[in-house]
C-alpha positions in Angstrom: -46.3 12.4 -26.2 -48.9 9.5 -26.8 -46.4 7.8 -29.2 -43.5 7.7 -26.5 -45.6 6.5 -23.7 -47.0 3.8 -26.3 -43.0 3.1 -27.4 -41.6 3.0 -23.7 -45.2 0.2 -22.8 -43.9 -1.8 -25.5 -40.2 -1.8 -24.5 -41.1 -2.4 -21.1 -43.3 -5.3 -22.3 -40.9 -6.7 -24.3 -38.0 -6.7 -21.2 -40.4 -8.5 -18.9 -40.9 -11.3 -21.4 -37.6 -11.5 -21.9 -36.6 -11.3 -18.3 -38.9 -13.9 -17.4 -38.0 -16.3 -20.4 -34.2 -15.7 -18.9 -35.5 -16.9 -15.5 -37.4 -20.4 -16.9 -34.4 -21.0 -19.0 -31.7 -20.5 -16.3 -33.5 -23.0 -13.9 -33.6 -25.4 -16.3 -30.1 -25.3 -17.0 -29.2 -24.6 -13.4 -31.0 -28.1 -13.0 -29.0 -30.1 -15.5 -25.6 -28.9 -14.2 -26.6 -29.8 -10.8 -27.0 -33.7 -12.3 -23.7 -33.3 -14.3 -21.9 -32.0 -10.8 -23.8 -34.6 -8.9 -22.3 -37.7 -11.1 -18.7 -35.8 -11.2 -19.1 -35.5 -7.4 -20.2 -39.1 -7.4 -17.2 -40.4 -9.3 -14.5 -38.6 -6.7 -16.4 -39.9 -4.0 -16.5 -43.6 -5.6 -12.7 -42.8 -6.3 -11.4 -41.7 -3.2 -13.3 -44.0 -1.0 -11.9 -47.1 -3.1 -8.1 -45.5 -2.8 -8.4 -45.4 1.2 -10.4 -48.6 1.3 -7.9 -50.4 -0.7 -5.1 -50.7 1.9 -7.4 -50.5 4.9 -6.3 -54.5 5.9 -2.8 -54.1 5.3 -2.0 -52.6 9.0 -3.5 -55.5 10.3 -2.0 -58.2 8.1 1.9 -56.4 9.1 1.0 -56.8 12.5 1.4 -60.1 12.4 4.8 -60.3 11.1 6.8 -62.4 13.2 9.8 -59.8 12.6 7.8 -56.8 13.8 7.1 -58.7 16.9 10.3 -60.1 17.6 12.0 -56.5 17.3 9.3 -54.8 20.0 10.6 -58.0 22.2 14.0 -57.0 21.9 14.7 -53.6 20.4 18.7 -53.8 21.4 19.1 -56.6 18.8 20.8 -55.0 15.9 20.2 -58.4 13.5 16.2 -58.0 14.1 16.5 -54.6 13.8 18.0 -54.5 10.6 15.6 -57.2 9.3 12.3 -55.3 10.5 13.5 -52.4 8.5 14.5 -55.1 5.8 10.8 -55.8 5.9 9.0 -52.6 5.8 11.3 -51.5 3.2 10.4 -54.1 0.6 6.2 -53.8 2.0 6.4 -50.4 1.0 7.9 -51.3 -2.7 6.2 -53.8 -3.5 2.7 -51.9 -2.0 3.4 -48.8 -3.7 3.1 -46.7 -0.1 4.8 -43.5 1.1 6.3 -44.9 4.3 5.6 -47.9 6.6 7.2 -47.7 10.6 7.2 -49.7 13.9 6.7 -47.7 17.1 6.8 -49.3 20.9 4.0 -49.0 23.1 5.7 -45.7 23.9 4.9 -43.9 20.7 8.5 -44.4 20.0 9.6 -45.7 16.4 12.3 -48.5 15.8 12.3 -49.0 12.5 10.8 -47.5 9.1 11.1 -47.7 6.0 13.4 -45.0 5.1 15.6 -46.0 8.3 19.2 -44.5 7.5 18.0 -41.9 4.8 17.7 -38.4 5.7 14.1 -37.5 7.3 13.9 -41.3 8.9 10.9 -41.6 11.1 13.6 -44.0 13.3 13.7 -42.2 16.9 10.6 -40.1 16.5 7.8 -40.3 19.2 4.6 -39.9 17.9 1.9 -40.6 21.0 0.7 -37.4 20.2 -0.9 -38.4 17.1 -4.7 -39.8 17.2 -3.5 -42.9 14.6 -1.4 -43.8 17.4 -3.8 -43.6 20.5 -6.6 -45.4 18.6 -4.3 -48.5 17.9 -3.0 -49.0 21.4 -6.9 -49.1 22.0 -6.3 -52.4 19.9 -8.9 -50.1 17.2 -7.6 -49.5 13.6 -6.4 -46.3 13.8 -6.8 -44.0 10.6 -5.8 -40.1 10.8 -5.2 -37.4 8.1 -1.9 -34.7 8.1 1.1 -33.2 7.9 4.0 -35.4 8.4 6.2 -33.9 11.0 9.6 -35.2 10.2 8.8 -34.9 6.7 6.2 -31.6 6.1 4.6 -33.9 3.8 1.0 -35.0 3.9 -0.4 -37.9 3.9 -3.0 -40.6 5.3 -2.0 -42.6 8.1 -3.5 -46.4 9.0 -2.3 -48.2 12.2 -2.5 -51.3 13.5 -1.8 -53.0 17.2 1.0 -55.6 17.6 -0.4 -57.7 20.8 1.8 -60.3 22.1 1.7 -63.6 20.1 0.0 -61.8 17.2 -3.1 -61.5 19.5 -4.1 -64.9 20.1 -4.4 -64.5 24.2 -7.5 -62.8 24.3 -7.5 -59.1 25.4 -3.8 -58.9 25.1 -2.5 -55.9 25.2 -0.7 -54.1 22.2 3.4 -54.3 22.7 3.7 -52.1 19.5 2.1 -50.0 16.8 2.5 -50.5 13.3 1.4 -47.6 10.6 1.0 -46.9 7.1 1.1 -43.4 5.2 -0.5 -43.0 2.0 0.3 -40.2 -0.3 -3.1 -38.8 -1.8 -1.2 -36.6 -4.5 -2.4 -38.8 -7.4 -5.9 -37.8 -6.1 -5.2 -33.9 -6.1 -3.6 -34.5 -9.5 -7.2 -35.8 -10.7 -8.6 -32.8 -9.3 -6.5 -30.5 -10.7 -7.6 -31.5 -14.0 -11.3 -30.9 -13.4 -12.4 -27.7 -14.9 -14.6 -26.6 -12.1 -12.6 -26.1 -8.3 -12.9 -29.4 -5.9 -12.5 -29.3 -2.2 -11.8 -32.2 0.0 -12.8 -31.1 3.9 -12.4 -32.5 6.7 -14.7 -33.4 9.9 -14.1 -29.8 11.3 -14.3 -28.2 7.7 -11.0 -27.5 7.1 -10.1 -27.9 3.3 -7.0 -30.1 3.4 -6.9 -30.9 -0.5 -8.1 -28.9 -3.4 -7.8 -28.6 -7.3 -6.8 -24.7 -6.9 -3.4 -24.8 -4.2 -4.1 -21.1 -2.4 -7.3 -23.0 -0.8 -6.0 -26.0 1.1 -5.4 -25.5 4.7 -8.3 -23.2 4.7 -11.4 -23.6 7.1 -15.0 -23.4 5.0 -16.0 -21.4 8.4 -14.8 -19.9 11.1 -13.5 -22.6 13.7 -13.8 -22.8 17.3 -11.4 -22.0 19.6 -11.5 -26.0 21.3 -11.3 -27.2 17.8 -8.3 -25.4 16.8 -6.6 -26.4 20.4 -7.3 -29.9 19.1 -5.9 -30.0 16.0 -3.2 -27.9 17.1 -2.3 -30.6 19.8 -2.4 -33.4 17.4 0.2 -31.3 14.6 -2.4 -32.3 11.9 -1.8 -29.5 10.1 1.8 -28.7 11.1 2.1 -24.6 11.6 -0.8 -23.9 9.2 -2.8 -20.9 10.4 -6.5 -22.5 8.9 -7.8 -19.3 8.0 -11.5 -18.9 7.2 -12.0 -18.6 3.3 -14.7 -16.1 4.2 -17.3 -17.3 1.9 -20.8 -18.8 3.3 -20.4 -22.1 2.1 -21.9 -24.5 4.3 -22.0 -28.9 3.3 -25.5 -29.6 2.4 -27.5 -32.4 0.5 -29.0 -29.7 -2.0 -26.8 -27.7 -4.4 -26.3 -24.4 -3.3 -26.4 -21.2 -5.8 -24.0 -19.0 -4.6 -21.6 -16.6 -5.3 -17.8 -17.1 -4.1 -14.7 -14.9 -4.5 -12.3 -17.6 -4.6 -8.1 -16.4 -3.1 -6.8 -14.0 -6.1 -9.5 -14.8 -8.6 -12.6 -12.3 -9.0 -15.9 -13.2 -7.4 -18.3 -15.7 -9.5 -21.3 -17.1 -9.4 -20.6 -20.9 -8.5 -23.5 -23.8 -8.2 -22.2 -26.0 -5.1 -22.4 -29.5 -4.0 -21.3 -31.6 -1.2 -21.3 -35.6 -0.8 -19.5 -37.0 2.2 -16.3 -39.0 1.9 -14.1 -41.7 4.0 -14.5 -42.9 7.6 -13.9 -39.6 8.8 -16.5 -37.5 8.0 -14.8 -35.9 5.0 -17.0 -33.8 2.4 -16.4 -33.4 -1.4 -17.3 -30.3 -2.5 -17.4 -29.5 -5.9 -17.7 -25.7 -7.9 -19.7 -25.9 -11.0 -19.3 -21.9 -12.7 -22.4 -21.2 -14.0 -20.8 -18.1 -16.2 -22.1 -20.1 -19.4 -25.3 -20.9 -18.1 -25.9 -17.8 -17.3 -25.1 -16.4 -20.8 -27.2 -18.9 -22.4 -29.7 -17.8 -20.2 -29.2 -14.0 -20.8 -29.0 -15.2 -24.7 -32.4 -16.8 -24.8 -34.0 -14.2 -22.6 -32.7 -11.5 -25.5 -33.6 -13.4 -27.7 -37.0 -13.7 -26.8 -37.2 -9.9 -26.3 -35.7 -9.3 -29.7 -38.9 -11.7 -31.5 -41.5 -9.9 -29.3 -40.2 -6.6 -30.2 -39.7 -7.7 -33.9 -43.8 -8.7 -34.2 -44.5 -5.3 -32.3 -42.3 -3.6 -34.9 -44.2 -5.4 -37.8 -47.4 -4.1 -36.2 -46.3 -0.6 -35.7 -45.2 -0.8 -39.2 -47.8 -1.7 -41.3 -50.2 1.2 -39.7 -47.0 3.9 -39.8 -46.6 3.0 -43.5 -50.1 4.7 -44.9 -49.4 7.4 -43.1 -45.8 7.8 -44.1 -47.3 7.4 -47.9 -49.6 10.1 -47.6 -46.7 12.4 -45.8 -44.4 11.5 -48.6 -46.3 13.0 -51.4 -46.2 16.1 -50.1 -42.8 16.1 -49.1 -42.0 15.7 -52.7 -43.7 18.3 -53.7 -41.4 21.0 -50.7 -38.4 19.0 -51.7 -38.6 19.7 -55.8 -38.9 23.8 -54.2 -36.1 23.1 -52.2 -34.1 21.5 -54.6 -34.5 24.0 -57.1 -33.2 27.0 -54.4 -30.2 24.9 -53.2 -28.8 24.6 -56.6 -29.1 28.8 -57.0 -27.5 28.9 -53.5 -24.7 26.8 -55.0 -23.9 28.1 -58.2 -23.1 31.1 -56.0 -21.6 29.8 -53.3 -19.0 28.1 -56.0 -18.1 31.6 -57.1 -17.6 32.8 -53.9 -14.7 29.7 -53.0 -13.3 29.9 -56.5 -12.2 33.6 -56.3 -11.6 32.8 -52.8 -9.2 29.6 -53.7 -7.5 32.3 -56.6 -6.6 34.6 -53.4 -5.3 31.6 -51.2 -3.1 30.8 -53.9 -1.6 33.9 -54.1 -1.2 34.1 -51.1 0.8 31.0 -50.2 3.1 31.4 -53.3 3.9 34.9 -51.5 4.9 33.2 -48.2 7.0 30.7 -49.7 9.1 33.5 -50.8 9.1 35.1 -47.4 10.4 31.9 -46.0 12.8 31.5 -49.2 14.0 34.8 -48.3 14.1 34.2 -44.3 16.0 31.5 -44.8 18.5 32.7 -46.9 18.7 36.3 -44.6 19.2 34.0 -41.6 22.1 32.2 -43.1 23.2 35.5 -44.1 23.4 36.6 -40.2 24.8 33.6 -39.1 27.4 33.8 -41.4 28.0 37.6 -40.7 28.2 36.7 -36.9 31.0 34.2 -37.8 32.8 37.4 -39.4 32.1 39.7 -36.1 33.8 37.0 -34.4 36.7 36.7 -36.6 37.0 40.5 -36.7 37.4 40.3 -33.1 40.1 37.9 -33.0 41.9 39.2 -36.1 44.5 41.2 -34.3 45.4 38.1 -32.1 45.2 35.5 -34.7 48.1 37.8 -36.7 50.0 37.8 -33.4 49.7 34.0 -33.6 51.1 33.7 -37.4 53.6 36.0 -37.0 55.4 34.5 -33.9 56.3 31.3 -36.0 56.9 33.3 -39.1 59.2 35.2 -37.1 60.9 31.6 -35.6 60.7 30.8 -39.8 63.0 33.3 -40.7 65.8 32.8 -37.8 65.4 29.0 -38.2 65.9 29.5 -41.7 69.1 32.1 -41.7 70.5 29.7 -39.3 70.4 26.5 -41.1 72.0 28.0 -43.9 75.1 29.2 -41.6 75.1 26.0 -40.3 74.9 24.0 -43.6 78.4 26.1 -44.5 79.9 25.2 -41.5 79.4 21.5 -42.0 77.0 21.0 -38.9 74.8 18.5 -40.7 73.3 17.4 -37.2 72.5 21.0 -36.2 71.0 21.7 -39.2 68.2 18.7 -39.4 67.4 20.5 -36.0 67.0 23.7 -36.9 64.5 22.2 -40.3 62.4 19.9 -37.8 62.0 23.1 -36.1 60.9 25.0 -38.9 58.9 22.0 -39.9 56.9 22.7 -36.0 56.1 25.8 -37.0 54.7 25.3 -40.4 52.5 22.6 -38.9 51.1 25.0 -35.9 50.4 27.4 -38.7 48.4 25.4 -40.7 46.6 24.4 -37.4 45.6 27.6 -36.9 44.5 28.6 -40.7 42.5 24.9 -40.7 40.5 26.3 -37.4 40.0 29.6 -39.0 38.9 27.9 -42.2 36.6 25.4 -40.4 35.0 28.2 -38.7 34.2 30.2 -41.2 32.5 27.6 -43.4 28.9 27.7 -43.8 27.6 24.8 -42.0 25.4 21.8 -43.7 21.8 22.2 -41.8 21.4 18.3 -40.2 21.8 17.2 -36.7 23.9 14.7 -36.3 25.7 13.3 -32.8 28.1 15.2 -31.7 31.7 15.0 -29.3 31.1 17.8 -26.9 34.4 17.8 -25.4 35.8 18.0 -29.2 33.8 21.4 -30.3 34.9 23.2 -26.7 38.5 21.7 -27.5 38.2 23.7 -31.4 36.3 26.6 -29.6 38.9 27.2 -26.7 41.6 26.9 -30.0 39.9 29.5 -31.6 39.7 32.1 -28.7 43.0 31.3 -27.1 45.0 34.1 -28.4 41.9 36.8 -26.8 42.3 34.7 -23.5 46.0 35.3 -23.6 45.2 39.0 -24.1 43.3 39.2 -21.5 45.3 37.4 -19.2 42.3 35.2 -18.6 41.7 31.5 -17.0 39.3 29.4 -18.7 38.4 25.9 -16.4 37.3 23.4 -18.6 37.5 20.4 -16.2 33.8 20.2 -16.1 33.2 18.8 -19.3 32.1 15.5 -19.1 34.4 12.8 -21.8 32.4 10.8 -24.4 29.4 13.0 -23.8 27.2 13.5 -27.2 24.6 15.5 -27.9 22.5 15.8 -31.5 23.5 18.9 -33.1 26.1 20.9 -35.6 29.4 20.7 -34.8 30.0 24.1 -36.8 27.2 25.7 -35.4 27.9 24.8 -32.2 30.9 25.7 -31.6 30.3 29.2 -33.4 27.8 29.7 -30.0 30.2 28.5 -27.8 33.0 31.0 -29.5 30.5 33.5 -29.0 29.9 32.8 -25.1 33.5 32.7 -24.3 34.6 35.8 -26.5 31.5 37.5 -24.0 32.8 36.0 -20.9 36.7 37.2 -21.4 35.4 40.8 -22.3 33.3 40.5 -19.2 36.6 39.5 -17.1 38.9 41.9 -18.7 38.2 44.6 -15.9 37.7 42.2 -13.0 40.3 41.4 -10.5 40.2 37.4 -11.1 39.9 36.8 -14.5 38.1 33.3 -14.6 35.8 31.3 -16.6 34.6 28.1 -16.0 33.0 25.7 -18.8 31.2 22.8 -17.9 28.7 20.0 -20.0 26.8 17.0 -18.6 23.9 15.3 -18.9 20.5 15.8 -17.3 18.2 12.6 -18.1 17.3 13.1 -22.3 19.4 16.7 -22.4 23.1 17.7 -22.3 23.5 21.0 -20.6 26.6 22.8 -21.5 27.2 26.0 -19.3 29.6 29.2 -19.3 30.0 31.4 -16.7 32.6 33.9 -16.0 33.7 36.0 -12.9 32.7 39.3 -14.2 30.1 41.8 -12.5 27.3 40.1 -14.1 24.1 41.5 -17.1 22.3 44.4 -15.5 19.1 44.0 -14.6 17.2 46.2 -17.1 19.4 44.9 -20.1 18.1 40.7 -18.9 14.7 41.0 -20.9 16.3 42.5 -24.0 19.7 40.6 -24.2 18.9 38.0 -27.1 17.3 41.3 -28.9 19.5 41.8 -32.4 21.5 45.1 -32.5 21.2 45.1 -28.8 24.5 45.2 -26.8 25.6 46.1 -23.1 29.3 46.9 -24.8 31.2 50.6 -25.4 30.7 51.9 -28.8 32.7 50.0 -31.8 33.4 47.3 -29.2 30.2 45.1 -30.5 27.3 45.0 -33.2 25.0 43.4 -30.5 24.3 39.8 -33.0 26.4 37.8 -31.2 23.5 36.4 -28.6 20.9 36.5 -31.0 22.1 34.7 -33.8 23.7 32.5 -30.5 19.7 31.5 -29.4 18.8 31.2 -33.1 21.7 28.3 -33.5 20.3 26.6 -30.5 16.9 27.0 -31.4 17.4 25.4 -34.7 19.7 22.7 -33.4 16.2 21.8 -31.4 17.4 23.4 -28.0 17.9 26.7 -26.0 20.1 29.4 -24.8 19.8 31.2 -21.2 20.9 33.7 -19.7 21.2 35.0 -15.5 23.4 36.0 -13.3 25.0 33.3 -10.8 23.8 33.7 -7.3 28.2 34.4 -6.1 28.4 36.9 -9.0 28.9 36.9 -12.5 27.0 35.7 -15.4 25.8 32.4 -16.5 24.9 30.9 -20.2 23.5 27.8 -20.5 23.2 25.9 -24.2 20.7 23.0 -23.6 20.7 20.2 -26.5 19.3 16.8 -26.9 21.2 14.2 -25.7 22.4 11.8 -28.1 
């Protein structure tokens, strides 16, 4: 008991000097990510406040186009109108912009430079928009959004047109010129950062990111005034500026959080915010700290590990005198024990050698039972294949001797006819005979095929072609019996793994049943269907007879057992019947149809 509270002390020891080794290291290395993020976050900053100062004069300088000024005097002129969009096309070529337009004091725009291409800003009104409103302030005005003639975003710098390019003090502006600038080459840049970057806006709303399913997100929940506002000004178009729903707030210290990002799983994240533009934008960039937390984890382990290693050493060097002393007299029991194994052995081997002699015997014995099984259940099959043909002998002699009858006549006649002369009449009457020599030989090849012992593979089978050679086989019985045997139900080019032999000796079987089980009945029918049922092919006979009594159900695949008057069956039909299916990897049935009669159903693997 002392030794496993001393053992648990030491583990417990060792954990807490690990845990708090983990703890130092992690700070330290949450530290020096914080300055790597800070100088990324520093370069976008840099980056993006250079890209938006960069063309922050060029507003003004278009506003004193003479052209511009000109067109806003006279819009009806259709030769300055055609050179102000002149203008603005080649400004935003040469300048590398998205789109540069000329609106009226109205909010109106008269020309652009995509005038006459589809999504023209020519005949929009755009008072609504804030870049708009500040300029006819006579302010620069500078606005962020969604384009809505074009659903693309972009940022937006306009500039006042006063009368005389302002030189009358106070003038007010006639027109609005504005400039949109695409910031895609900016998302590009942070899509190739490693770590996730946000760009929000004044109101927190994330309109550009380095992971697309977060832009036109809100880092909180907004205001209902807010969202009226930017609603009115269509910064956003139709976006719903949905909360992300994590408590990230833009702060001058980093923040050590962690942030289930949309679609990704939640993560431990190290966040920092600079702010951006003349706007009141915010950078915000994502540093994971997965690794730093592994190294962390690794040098707190590791730590753990030594401590418990110079524990171990200690523990021992004092276990080992003892363990010496123990040793020698466990020597001394093992020589006793060793000694009484071996007797224990040497007997034990006896035992397993006169029991392997036995077990050898024994299995030589059942592979002659099976040998024998085999050959027995070959036998039977075979011998049902002669029950059969025993009870179809009578009608298959019927069938020879009608065309050895026709033989005969055809024969006496040709050779009248040959004397007379009538050469015509006589390669008649020989085709005729020829007929009947082929129908004959039919019906021996059927007989023979039948009664050939069949090779033991499966192979894929034509189910309509072994009914077809089975309803051959018991046609003369149907005839007998004055019978009708529906075989509309089998499905064509259905194929099922099995014995062709085999199965149509079960199929023989079932019918020969099913037209003794009509012979009495006042409609003499039997129907015989096949389909398939997912992986199986289900082949079923059924007849209109009064059906298998109920005490004779549980004992009707027995061998020797038989519902049929004496000398009219030996009762191995069905049985050797389920043995075929069984070894052709399926199964026969048996019950009686709910509208009378009995039903068979052979179920094989589909092929």
């Amino acid at each position: 008991m002392w030794l496993g509270l001393r053992l648990l002390a030491a583990l417990a020891v060792c954990a807490l000097a690990g845990w708090g080794v983990r703890g130092v290291f992690f700070a330290r290395q949450l530290d020096q990510l914080a300055q790597e993020s800070r100088r990324h976050l520093e370069f976008y900053r840099l980056s993006l406040d250079s890209l938006l100062s960069r063309n922050e004069s060029l507003p003004r300088i278009l506003a004193m186009e003479k052209r511009l000024e000109e067109l806003l005097r006279d819009p009806s002129d259709r030769a300055r109108l055609d050179a102000a969009n002149a203008y603005l096309r080649e400004v935003k070529n040469r300048a590398g912009l998205d789109a540069v337009f000329l609106t009226d004091k109205d909010g109106l725009t008269l020309a652009a430079s995509n005038a006459g291409l589809p999504g023209s800003y020519v005949g929009n009104n755009y008072d609504f928009r804030p870049y708009f409103q500040e300029a006819m302030k006579g302010r620069l005005g500078i606005f962020y959004g969604v384009g809505t003639t074009t659903g693309e975003p972009g940022y937006f710098l306009a500039a006042p047109i006063k009368e005389g390019n302002g030189e009358a003090l106070g003038g007010e502006p006639i027109g609005v010129v504005v400039v949109k600038i695409k910031l895609e080459d900016f998302e590009e840049a942070l899509a190739r950062n490693g770590n996730p970057i946000l760009l929000a806006d004044a109101n927190g709303v994330v309109f550009l990111a380095s992971l697309p399913e977060l832009k036109y997100h809100s880092l909180t929940p907004l205001p209902a005034e807010v969202l009226a506002r930017i609603g009115a000004s269509r910064q956003y178009g139709a976006q719903p500026l949905r909360p992300l729903g994590m408590e990230l707030r833009v702060r001058d210290e980093p923040q050590y959080l962690r942030i289930d990002l949309r679609g990704r799983p939640a993560e431990a994240y190290l966040a920092q915010s600079a702010p951006a533009g003349r706007l009141g934008w915010s950078i915000l960039v994502l540093s994971r700290t997965r690794q730093e937390r592994q190294s962390a984890l690794l040098a707190g382990a590791a730590a753990s590990l030594a401590l418990a290693f110079l524990l171990s050493l200690a523990i021992f060097f004092r276990l080992n005198a003892r363990r010496y002393r123990e040793r020698r007299r466990a020597d001394a029991a093992l020589r006793q024990a060793h000694a009484s194994l071996e007797a224990r052995i040497a007997e034990r081997t006896a035992d397993l050698t006169a029991t392997k002699v036995s077990l050898e015997e024994k299995v030589a014995a059942l592979k002659t039972t099976e040998s024998i099984l085999r050959e027995t259940r070959d036998t039977a099959v075979q011998a049902g294949k002669l029950a059969v043909l025993g009870q179809m002998a009578a009608g298959i002699s019927h069938e020879i001797n009608q065309p050895l009858t026709a033989l005969h006549t055809f024969a006496d006649n040709a050779a009248e006819l040959l004397e007379l002369g009538k050469l015509d009449e006589v390669r008649e009457n020989l085709g005729l005979i020829r007929q009947m020599a082929v129908r004959m030989g039919h019906i021996v090849g059927e007989i023979k095929s039948f009664t050939r012992r069949p090779s033991p593979e499966r192979q894929a089978v034509d189910v309509a072609g072994v009914v077809y050679q089975a309803l051959m086989l018991v046609e003369t019985q149907r005839k007998r019996s004055e019978a009708r045997i529906d075989a509309r139900g089998v499905a064509d080019g259905l194929r099922a793994w099995a014995d062709a032999q085999r199965l149509e000796q079960v199929l023989v079987n079932l019918l020969l049943n099913a037209i003794d089980a009509v012979r009495e009945s006042a409609e003499r029918r039997i129907s015989l269907s096949a389909e398939r049922r997912g992986e199986e092919v289900r082949i079923v006979v059924r007849d209109s007879g009064p059906g298998i009594p109920r005490a004779a159900l549980p004992r009707l695949f027995e061998p020797f057992f038989t519902t049929k008057p004496a000398g009219q069956g030996i009762g191995l039909g069905l049985a050797i019947s389920r043995m075929i299916a069984s070894e052709l990897g399926g199964r026969l049935d048996a019950r009686n149809h709910q509208e009378g009669g009995a039903e068979f159903t052979v179920t094989l693997e589909g092929a």
